[in-house]
Each structure stands twice: as structure tokens, then as C-alpha cells.
C-alpha positions, 0 to 999 in steps of 0.5 A: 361370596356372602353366602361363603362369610355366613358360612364361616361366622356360623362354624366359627360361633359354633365352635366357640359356644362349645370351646366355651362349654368346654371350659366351664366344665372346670367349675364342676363343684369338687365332690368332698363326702358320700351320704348314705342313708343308714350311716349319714355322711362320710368323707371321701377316703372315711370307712365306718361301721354301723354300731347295730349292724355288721357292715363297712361302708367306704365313700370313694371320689364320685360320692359312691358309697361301697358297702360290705356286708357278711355272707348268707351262712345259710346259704353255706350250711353243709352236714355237721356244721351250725351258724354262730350268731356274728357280735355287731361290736366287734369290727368289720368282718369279725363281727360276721356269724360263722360256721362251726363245724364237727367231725362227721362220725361213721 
């Protein structure tokens, strides 16, 4: 019969420890802005975009800073085509280089 009692005083401050753990999981400080080196700090919901470079960072709920940047035209680059050099003071995706193409002549 004690063996039975301990028993149950165990389960039962198991139980509680983690009722207990539990809880406190609701004093997790709420995340308010993203860091990121090249841009410093965003709020959540706050995009920008670097004044030397064509890029839009985004900071979402968890701290994550999402980054979009412009495609590798070189990559792209088909016969008659060329790469116009992007302009960093524009905005996001405007500022990206382009592929300017001519008329395949026969």
C-alpha cells in the first residue's frame, strides 16, 4: 500500500512539473523586429531596400529576414540578346539589369 501512495506522489509531481513547464512557455518574449547584417533592423511587416544594392528585404513574425534579389541574366543570356546594367536608385525589382534583345537577321 505505501509502495501504491509513492507511486502516485510520483505521477503526480510529474505531472505537475510539466503542467508547470507548460505554462511558462507564455512568457516567451513576443519577437518585435528582424536584424540583418547588411540592412540593420526591421520591424515585423517593414520591407526596405538597400540604397547601394538592388534588393527587398522583408522581416516576418519569428525575426526571419526574407531577401529578394535580381536574377543572374548571364545565366539567361540567349543569341542576340545583351545585359542592361540594373540602376540601384530605383525600386525593387525595377532597379534589376535586363535583357535587351534584336531581331535575329537571316
Amino acid at each position: 500500500m505505501n509502495l501504491y501512495f509513492t507511486y502516485l506522489l510520483v505521477i503526480f509531481c510529474v505531472i505537475y512539473v510539466d503542467c508547470r513547464s507548460a505554462s511558462d512557455l507564455g512568457t516567451i518574449p513576443k519577437i518585435s523586429r528582424c536584424h540583418n547584417e547588411e540592412i540593420g533592423y526591421l520591424k515585423i511587416g517593414e520591407q526596405k531596400k538597400p540604397a547601394n544594392s538592388c534588393a527587398m528585404y522583408k522581416c516576418f513574425e519569428r525575426g526571419t529576414v526574407q531577401i529578394h534579389k535580381c536574377l543572374n541574366m548571364e545565366k539567361r543570356m540567349k543569341p542576340n540578346c545583351s545585359v542592361v546594367k540594373g540602376n540601384n536608385s530605383l525600386p525593387y525589382p525595377d532597379c534589376c539589369p535586363k535583357l535587351r534583345c534584336s531581331l535575329a537577321s537571316d
